[in-house]
mmJSON file of the N, C-alpha and C atoms, coordinates in Angstrom:
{"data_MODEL":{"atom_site":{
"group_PDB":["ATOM","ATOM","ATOM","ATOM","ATOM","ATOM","ATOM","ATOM","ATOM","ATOM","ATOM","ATOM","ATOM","ATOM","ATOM","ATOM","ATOM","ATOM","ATOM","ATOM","ATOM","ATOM","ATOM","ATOM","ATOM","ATOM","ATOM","ATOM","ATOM","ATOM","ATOM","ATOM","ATOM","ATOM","ATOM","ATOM","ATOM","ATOM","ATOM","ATOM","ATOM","ATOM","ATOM","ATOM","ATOM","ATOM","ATOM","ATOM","ATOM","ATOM","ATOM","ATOM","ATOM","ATOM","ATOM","ATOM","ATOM","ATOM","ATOM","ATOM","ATOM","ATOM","ATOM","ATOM","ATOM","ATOM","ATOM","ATOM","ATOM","ATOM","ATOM","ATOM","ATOM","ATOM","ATOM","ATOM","ATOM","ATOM","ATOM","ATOM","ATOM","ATOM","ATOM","ATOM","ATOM","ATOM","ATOM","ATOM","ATOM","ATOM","ATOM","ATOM","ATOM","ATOM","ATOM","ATOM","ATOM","ATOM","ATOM","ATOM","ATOM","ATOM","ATOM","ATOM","ATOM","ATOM","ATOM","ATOM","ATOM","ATOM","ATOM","ATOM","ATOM","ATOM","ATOM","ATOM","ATOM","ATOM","ATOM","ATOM","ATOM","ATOM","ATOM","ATOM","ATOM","ATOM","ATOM","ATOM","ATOM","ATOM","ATOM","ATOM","ATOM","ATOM","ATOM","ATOM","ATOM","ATOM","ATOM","ATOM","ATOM","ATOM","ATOM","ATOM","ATOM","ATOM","ATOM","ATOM","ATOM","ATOM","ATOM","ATOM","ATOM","ATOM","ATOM","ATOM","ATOM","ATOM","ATOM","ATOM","ATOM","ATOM","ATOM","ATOM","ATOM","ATOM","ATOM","ATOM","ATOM","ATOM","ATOM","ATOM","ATOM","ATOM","ATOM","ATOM","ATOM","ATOM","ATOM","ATOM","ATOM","ATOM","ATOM","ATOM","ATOM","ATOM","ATOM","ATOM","ATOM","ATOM","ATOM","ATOM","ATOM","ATOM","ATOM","ATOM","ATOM","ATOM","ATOM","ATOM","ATOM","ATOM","ATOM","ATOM","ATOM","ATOM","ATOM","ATOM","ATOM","ATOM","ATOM","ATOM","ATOM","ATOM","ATOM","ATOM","ATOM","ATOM","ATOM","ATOM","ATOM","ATOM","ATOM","ATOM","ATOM"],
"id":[1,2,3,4,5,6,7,8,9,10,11,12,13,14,15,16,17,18,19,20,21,22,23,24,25,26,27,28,29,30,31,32,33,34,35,36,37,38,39,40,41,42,43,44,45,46,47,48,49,50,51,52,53,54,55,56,57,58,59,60,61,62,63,64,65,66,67,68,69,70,71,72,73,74,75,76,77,78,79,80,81,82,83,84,85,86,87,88,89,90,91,92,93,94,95,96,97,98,99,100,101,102,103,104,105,106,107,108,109,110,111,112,113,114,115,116,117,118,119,120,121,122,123,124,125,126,127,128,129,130,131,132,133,134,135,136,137,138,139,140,141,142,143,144,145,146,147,148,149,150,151,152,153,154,155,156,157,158,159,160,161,162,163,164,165,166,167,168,169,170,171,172,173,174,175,176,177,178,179,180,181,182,183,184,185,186,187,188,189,190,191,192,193,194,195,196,197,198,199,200,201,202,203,204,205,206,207,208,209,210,211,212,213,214,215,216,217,218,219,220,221,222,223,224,225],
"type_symbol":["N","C","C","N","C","C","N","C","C","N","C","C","N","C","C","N","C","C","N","C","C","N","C","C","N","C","C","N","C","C","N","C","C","N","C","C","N","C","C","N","C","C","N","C","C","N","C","C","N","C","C","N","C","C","N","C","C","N","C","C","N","C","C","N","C","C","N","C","C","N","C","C","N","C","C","N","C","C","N","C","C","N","C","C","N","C","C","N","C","C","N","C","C","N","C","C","N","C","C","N","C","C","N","C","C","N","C","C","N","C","C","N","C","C","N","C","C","N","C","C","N","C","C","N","C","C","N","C","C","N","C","C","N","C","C","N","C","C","N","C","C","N","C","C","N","C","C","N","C","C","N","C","C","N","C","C","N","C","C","N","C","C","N","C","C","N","C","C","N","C","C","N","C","C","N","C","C","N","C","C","N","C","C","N","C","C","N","C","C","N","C","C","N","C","C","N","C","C","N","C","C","N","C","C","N","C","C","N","C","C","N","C","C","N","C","C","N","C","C","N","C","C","N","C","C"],
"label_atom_id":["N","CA","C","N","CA","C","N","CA","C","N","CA","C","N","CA","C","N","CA","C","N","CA","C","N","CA","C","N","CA","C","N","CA","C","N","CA","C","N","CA","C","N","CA","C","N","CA","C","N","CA","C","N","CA","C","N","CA","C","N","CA","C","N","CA","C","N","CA","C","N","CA","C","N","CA","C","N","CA","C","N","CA","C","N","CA","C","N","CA","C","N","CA","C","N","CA","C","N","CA","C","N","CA","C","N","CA","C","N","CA","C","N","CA","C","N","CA","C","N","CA","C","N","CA","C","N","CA","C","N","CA","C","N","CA","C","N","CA","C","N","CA","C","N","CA","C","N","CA","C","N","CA","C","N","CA","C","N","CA","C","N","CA","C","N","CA","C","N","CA","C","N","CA","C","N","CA","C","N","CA","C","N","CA","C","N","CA","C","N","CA","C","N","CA","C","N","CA","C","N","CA","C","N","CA","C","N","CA","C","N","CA","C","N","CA","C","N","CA","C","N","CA","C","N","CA","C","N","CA","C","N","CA","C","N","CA","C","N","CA","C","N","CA","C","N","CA","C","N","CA","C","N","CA","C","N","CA","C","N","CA","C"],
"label_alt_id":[null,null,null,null,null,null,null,null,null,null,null,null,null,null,null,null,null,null,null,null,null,null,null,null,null,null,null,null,null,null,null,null,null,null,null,null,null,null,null,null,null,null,null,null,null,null,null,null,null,null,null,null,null,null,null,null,null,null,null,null,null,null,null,null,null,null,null,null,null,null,null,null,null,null,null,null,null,null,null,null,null,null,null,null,null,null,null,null,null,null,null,null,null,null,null,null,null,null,null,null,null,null,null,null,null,null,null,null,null,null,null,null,null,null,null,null,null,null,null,null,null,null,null,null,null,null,null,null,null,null,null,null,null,null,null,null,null,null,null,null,null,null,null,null,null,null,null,null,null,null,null,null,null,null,null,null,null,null,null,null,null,null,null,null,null,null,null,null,null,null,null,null,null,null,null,null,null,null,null,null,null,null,null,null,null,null,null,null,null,null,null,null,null,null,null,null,null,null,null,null,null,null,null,null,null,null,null,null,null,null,null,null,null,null,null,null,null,null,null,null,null,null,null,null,null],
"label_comp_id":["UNK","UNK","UNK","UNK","UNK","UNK","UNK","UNK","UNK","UNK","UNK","UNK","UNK","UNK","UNK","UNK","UNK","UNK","UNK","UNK","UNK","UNK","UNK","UNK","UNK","UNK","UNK","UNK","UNK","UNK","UNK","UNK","UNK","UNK","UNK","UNK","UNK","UNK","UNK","UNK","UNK","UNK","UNK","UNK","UNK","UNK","UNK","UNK","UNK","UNK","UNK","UNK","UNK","UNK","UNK","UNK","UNK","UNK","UNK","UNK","UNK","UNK","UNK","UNK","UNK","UNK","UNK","UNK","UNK","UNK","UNK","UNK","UNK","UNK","UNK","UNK","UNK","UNK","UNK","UNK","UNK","UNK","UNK","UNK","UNK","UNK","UNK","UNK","UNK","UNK","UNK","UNK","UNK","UNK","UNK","UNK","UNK","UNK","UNK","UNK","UNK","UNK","UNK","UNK","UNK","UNK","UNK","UNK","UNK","UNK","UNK","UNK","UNK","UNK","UNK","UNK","UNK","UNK","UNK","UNK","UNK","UNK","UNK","UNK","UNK","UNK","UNK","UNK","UNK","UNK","UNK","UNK","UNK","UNK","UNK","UNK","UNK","UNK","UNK","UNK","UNK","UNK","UNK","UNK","UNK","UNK","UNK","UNK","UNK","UNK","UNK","UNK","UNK","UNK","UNK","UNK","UNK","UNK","UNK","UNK","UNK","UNK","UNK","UNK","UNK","UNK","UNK","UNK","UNK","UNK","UNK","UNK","UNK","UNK","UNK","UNK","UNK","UNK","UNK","UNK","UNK","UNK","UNK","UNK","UNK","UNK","UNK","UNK","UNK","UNK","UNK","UNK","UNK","UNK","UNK","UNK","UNK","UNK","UNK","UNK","UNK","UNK","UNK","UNK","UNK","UNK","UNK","UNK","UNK","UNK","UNK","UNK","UNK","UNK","UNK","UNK","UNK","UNK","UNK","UNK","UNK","UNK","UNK","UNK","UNK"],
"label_asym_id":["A","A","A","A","A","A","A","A","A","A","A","A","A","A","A","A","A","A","A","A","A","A","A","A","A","A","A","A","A","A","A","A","A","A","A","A","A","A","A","A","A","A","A","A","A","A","A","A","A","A","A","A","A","A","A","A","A","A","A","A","A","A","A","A","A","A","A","A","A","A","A","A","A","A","A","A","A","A","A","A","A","A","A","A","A","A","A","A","A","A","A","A","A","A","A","A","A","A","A","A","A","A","A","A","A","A","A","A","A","A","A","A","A","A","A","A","A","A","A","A","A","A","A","A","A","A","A","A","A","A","A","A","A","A","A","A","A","A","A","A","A","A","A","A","A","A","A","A","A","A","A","A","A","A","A","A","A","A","A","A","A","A","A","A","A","A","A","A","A","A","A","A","A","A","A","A","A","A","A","A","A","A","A","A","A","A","A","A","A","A","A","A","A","A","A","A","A","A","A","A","A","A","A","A","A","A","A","A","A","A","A","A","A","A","A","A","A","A","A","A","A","A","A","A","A"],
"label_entity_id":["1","1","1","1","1","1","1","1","1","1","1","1","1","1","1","1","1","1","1","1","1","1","1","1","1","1","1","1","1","1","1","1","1","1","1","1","1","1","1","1","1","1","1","1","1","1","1","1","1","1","1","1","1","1","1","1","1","1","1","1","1","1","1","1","1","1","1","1","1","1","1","1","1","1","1","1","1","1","1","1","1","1","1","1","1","1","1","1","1","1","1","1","1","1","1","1","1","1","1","1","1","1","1","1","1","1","1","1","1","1","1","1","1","1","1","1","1","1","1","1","1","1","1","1","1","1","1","1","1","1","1","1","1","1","1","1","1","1","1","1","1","1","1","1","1","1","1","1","1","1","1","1","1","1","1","1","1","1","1","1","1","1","1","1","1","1","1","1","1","1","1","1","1","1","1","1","1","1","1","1","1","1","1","1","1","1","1","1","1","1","1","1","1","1","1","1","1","1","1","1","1","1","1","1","1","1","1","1","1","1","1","1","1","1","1","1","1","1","1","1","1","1","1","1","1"],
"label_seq_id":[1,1,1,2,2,2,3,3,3,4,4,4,5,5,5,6,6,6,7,7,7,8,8,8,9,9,9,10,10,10,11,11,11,12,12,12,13,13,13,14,14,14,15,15,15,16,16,16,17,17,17,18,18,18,19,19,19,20,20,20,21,21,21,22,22,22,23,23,23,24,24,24,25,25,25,26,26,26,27,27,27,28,28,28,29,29,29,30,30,30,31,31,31,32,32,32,33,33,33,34,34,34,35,35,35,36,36,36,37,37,37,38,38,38,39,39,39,40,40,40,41,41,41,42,42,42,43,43,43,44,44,44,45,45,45,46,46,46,47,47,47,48,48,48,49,49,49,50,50,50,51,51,51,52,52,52,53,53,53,54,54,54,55,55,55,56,56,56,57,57,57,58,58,58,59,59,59,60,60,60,61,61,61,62,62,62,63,63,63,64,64,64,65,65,65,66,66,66,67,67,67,68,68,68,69,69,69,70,70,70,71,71,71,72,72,72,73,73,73,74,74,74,75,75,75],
"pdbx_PDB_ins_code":[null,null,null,null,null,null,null,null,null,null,null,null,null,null,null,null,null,null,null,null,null,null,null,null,null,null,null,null,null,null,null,null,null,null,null,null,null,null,null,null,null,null,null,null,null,null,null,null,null,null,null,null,null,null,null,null,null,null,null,null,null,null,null,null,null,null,null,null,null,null,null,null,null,null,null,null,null,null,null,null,null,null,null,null,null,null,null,null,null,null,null,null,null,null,null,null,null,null,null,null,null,null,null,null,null,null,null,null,null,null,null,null,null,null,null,null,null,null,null,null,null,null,null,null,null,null,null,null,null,null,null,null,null,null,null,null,null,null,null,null,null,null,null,null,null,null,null,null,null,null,null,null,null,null,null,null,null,null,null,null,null,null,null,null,null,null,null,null,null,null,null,null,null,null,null,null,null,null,null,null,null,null,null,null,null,null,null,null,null,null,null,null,null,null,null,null,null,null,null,null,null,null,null,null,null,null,null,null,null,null,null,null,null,null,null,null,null,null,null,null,null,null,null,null,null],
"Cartn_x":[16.76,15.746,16.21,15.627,15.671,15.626,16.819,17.159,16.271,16.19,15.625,15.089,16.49,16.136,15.473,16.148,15.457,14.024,13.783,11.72,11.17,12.082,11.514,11.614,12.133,12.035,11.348,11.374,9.747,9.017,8.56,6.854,6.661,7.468,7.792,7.433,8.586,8.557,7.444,6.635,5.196,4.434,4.513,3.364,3.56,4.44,5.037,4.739,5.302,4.937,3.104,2.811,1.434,0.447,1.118,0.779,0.454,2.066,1.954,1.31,1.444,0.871,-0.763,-1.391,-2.915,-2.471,-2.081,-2.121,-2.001,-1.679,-1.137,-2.279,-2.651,-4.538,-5.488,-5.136,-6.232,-5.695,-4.519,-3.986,-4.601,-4.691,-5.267,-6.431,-7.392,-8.978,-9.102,-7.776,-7.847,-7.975,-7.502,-7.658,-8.97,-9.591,-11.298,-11.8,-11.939,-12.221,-14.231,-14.716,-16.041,-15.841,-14.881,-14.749,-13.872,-12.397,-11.787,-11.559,-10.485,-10.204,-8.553,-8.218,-6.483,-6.024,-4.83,-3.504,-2.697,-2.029,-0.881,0.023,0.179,1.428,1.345,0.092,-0.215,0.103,-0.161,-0.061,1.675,2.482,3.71,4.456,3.793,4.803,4.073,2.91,3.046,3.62,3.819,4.766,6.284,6.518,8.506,8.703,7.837,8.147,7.863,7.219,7.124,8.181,8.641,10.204,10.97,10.937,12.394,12.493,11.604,11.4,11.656,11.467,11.593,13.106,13.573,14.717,15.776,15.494,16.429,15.828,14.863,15.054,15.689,15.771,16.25,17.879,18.069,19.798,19.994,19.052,19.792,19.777,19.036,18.775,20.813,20.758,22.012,23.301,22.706,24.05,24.141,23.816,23.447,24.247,23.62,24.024,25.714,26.063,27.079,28.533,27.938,28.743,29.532,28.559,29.194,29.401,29.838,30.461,32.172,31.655,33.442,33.933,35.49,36.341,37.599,37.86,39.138,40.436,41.309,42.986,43.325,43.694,44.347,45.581,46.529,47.998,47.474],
"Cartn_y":[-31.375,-30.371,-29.022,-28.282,-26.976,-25.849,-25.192,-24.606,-23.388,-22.327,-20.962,-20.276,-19.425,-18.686,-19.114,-20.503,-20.77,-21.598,-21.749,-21.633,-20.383,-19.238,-17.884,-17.605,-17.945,-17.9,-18.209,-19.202,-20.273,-19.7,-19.222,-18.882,-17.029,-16.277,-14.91,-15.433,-16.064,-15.362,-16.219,-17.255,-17.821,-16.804,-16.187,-15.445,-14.258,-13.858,-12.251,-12.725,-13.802,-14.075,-14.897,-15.075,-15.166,-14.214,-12.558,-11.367,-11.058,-11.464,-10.501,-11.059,-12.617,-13.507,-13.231,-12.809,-11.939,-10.648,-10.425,-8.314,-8.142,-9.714,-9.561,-10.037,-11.144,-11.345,-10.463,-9.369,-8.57,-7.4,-6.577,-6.416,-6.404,-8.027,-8.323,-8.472,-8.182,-7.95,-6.056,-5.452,-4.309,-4.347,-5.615,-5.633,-5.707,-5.804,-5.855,-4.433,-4.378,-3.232,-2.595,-4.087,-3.024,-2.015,-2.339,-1.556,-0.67,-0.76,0.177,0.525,1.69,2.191,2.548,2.267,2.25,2.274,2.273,2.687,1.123,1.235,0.247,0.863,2.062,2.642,2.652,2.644,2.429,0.952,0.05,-1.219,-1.674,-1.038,-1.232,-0.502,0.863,1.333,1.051,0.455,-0.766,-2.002,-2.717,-3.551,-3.68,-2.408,-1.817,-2.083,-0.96,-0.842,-2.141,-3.282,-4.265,-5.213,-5.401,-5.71,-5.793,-4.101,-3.628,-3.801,-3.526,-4.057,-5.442,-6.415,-7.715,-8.115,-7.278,-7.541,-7.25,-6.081,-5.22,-6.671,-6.774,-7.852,-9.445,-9.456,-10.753,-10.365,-9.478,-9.358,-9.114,-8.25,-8.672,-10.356,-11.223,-12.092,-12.775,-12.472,-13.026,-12.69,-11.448,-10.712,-11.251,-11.304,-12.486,-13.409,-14.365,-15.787,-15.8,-14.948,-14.768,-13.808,-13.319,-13.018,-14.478,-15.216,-16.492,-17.052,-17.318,-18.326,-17.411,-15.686,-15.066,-15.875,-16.145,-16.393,-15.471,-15.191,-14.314,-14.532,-14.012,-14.518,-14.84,-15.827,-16.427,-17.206,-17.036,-17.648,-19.457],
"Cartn_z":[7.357,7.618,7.049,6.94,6.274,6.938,6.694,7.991,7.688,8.526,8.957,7.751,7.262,6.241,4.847,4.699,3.34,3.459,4.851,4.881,4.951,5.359,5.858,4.026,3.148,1.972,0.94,1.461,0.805,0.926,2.508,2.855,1.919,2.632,1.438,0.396,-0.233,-1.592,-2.746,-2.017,-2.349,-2.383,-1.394,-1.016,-1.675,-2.196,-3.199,-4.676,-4.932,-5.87,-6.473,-5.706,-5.965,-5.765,-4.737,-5.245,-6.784,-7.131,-8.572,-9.795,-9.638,-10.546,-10.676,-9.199,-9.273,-10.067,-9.415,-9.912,-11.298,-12.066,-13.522,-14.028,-13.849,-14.143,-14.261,-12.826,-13.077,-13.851,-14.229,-15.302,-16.726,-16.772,-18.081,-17.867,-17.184,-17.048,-17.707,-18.171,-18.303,-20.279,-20.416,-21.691,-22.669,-21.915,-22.23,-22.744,-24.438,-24.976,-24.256,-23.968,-23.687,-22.274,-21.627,-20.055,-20.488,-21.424,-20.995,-22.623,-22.749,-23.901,-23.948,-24.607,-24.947,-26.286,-26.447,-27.522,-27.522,-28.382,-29.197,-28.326,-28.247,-27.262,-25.886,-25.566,-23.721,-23.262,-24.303,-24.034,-24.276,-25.057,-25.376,-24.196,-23.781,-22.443,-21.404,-20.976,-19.859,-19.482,-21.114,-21.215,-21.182,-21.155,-21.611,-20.004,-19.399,-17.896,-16.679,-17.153,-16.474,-16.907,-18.326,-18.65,-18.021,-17.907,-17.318,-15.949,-14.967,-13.851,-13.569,-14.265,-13.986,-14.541,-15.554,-15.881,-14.556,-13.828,-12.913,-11.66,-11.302,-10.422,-10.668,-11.758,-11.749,-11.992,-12.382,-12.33,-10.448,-9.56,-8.271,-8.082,-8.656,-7.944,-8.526,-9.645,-10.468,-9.773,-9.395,-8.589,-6.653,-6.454,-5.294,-5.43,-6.531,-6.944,-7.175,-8.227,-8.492,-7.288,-6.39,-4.888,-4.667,-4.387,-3.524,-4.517,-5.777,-6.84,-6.73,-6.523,-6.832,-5.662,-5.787,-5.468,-4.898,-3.405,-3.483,-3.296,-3.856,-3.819,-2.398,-2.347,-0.969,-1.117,-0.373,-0.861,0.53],
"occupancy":[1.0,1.0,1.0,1.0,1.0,1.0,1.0,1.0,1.0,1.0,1.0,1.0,1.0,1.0,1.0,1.0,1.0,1.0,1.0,1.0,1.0,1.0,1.0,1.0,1.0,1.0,1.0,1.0,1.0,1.0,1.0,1.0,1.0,1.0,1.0,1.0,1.0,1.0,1.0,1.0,1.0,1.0,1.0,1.0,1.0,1.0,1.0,1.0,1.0,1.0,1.0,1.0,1.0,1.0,1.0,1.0,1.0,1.0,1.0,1.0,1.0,1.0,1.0,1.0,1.0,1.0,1.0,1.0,1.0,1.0,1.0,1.0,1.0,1.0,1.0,1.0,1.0,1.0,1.0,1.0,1.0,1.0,1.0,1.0,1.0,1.0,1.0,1.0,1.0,1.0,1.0,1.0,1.0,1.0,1.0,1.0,1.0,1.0,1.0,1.0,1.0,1.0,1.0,1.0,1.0,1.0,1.0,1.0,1.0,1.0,1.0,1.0,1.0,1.0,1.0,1.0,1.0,1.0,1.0,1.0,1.0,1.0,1.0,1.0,1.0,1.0,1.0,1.0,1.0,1.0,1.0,1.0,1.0,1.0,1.0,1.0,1.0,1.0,1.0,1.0,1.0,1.0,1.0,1.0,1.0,1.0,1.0,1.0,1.0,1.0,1.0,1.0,1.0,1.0,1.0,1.0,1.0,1.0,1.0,1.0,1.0,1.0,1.0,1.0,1.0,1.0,1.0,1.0,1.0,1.0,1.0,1.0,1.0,1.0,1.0,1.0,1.0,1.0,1.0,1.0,1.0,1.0,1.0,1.0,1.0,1.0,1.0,1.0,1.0,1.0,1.0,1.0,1.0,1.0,1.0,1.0,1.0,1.0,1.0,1.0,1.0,1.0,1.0,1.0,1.0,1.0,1.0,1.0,1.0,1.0,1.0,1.0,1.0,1.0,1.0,1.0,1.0,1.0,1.0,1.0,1.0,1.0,1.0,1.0,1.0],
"B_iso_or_equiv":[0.0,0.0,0.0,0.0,0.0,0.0,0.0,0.0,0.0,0.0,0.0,0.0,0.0,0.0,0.0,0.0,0.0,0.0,0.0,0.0,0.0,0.0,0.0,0.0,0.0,0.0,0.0,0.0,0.0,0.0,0.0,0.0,0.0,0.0,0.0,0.0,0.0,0.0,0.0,0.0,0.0,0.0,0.0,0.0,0.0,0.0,0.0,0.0,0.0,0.0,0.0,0.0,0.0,0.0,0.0,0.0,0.0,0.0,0.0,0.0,0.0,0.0,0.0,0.0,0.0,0.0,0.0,0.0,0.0,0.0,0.0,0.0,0.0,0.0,0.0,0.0,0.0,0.0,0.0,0.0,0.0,0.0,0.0,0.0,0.0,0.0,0.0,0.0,0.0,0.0,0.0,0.0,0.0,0.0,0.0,0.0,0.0,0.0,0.0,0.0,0.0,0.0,0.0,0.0,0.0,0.0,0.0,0.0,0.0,0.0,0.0,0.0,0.0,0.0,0.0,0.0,0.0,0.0,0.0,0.0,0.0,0.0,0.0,0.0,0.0,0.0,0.0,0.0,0.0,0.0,0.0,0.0,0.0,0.0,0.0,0.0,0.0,0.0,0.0,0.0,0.0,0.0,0.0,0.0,0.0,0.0,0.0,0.0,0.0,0.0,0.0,0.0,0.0,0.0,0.0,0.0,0.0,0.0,0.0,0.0,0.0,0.0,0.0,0.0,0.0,0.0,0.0,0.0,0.0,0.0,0.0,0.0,0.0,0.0,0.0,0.0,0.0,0.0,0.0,0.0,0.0,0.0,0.0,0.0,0.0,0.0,0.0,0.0,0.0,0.0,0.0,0.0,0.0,0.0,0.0,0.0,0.0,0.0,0.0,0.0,0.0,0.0,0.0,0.0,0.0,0.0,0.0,0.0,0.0,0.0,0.0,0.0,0.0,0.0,0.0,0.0,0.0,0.0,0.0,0.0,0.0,0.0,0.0,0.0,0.0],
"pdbx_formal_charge":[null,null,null,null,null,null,null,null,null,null,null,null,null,null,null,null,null,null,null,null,null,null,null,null,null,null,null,null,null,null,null,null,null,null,null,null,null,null,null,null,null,null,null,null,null,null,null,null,null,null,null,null,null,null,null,null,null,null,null,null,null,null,null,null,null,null,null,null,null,null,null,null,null,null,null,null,null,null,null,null,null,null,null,null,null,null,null,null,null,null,null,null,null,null,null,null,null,null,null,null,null,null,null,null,null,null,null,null,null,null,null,null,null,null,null,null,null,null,null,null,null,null,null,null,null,null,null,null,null,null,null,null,null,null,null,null,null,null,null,null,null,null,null,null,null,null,null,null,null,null,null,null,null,null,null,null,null,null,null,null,null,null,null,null,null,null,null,null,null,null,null,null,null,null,null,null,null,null,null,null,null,null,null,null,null,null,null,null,null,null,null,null,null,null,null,null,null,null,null,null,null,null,null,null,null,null,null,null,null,null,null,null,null,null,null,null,null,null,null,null,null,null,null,null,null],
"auth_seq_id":[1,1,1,2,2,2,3,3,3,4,4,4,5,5,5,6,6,6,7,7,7,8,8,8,9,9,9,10,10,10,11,11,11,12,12,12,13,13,13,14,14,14,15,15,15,16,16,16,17,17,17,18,18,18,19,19,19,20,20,20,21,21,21,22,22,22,23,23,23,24,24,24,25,25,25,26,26,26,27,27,27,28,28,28,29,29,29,30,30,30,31,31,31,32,32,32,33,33,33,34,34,34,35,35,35,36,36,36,37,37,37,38,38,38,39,39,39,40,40,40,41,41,41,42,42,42,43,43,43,44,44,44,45,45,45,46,46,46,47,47,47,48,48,48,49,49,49,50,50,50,51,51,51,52,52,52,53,53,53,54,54,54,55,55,55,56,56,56,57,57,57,58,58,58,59,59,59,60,60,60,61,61,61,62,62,62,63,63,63,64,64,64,65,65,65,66,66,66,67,67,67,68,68,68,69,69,69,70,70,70,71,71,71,72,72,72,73,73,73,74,74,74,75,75,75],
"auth_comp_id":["UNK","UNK","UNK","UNK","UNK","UNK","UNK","UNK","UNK","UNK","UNK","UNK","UNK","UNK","UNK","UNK","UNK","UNK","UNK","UNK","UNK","UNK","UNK","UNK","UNK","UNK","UNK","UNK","UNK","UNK","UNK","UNK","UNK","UNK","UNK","UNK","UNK","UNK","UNK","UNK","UNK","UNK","UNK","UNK","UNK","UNK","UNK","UNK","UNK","UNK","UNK","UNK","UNK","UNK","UNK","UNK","UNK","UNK","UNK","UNK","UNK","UNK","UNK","UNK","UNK","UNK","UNK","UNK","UNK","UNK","UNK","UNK","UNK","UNK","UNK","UNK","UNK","UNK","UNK","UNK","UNK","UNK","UNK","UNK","UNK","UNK","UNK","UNK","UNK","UNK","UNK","UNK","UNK","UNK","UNK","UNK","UNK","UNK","UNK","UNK","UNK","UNK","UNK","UNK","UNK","UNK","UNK","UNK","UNK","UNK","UNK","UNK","UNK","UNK","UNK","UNK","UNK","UNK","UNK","UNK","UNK","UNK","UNK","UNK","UNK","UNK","UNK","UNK","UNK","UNK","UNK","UNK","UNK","UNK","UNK","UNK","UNK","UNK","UNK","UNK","UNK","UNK","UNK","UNK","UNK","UNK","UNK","UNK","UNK","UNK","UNK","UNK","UNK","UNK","UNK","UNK","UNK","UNK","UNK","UNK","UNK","UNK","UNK","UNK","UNK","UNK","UNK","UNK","UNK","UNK","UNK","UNK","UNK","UNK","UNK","UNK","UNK","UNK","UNK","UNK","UNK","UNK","UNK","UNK","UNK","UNK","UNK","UNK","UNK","UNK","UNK","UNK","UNK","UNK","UNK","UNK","UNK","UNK","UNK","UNK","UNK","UNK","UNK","UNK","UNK","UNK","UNK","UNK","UNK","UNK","UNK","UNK","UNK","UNK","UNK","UNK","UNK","UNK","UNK","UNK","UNK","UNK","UNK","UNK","UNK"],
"auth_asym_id":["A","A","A","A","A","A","A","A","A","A","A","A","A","A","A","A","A","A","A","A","A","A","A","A","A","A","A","A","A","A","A","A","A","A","A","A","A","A","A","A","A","A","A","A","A","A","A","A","A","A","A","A","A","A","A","A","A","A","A","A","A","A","A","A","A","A","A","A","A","A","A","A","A","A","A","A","A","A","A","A","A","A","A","A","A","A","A","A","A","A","A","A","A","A","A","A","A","A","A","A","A","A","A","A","A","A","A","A","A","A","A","A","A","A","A","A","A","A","A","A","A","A","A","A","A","A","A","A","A","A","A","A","A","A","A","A","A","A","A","A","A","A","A","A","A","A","A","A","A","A","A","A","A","A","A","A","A","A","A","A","A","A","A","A","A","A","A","A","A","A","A","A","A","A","A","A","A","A","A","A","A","A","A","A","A","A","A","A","A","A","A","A","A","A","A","A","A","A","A","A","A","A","A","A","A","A","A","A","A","A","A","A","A","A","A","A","A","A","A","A","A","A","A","A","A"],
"auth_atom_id":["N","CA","C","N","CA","C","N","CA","C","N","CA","C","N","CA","C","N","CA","C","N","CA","C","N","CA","C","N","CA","C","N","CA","C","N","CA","C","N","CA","C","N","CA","C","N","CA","C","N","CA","C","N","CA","C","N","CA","C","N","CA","C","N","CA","C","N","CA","C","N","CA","C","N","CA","C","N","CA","C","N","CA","C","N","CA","C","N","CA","C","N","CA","C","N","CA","C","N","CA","C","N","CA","C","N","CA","C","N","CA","C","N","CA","C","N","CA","C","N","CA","C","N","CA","C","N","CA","C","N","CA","C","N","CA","C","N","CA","C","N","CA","C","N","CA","C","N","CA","C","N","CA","C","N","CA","C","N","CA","C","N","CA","C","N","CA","C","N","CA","C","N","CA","C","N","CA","C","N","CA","C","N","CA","C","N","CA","C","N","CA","C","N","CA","C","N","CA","C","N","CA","C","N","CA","C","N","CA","C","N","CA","C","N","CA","C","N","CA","C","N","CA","C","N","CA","C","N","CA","C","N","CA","C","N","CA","C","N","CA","C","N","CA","C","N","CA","C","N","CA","C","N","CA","C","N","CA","C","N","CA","C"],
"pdbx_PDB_model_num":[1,1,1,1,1,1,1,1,1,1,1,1,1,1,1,1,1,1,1,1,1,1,1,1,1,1,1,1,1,1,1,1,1,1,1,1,1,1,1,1,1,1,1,1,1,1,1,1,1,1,1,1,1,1,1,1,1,1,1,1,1,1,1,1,1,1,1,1,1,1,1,1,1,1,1,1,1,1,1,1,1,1,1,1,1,1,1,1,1,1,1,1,1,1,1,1,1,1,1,1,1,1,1,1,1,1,1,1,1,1,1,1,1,1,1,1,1,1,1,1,1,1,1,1,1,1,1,1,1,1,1,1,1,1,1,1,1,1,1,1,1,1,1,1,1,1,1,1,1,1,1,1,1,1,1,1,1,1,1,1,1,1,1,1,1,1,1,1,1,1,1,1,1,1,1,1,1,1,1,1,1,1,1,1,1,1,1,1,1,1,1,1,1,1,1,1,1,1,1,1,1,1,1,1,1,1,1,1,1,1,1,1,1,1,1,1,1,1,1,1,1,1,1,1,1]
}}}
């Protein structure tokens, strides 16, 4: 059975992540030239900054991961 935290994990991070997986759909409902109006550069620094954001979260997730793989000196 599956203990505590990693269902309290499941149910989160389903539910966070199927936040953003909407919020990014509708995002791209922004790409529609008859509603809206934009730049090569609005679309490149919306894109830099959602990058980088996803880059910086997935290194905590790495940095996490990688805590419990270090190893400390013990005689």
């Amino acid at each position: 059975m599956k203990d505590e935290k990693r269902l309290r994990f499941e149910k989160i991070a389903s539910k966070r992540v199927d936040r953003v997986l909407e919020t990014m759909r509708l995002l791209g409902n922004c790409s529609n030239t008859n509603n809206y109006e934009y730049e090569k550069k609005d679309v490149e620094l919306m894109f830099s900054e959602i990058k980088s954001a996803l880059k910086n979260i997935i290194a905590l997730y790495d940095n996490e991961l990688t805590k419990k793989e270090k190893r400390k000196f013990k005689f």
